[in-house]
N, C-alpha and C positions, 0 to 999 in steps of 0.2 A: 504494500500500500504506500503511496507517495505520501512525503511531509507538506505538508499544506502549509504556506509561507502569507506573512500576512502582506497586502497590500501597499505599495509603496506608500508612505507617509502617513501608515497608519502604527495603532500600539496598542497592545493588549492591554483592556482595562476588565478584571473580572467584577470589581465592582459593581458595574451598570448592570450585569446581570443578575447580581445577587440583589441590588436597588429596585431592580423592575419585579421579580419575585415577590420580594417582602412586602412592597407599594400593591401587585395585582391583586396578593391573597390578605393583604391588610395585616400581615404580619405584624406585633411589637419591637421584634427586634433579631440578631443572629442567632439567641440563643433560639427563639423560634423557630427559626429556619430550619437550625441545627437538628432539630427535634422531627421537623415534617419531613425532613430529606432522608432523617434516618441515621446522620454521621455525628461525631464524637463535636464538639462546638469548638475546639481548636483546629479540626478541617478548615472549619470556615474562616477561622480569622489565618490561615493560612494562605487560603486561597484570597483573602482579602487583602494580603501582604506582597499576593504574587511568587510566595515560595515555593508552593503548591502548583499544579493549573488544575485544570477542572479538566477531569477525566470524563471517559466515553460512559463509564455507570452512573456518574452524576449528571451528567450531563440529561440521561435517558429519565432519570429519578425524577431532576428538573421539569422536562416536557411533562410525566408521568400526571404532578402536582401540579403545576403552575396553568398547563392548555398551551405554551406556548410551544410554537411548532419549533424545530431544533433548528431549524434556517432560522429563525426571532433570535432563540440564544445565542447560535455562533455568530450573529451578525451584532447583537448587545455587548458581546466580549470585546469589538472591534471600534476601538475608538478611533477615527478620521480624524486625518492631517491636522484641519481648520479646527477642530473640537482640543484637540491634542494641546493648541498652540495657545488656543482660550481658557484652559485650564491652568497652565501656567500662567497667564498674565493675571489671573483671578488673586 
């Protein structure tokens, strides 16, 4: 299976993933998450640190809970150039 590379000028944010999650299903907060996904609550502040990524079981857990189609999350993972550049200036 080929390594799927991100887009020029763009950068992995797993944040906005974990952000759109918690906001669709009105979550409290990651220990929530933690709990609906099924994993240990230091996954998530892993994956929230970017130590981690979010693998292909979470990833599926994700759809599983949330409704969003896996093209929504790997596309939520993807933060664009112009987004990239606005977060720094923020």
């Amino acid at each position: 299976m080929p390594i799927r590379r991100l887009p020029p000028g763009a950068e992995y944010d797993p944040n906005r993933v974990l952000d759109a999650i918690i906001s669709r299903l009105r979550l409290k907060n990651d220990a929530a998450l933690s709990r609906l996904l099924e994993v240990a609550p230091p996954v998530i502040s892993k994956i929230r640190h970017s130590t981690l990524p979010i693998g292909a079981t979470l990833l599926i857990r994700m759809h599983e809970e949330s409704d969003f189609s896996i093209g929504e999350l790997r596309a939520l993972m993807i933060r664009k150039g112009s987004e990239a550049g606005m977060a720094l200036a923020e």
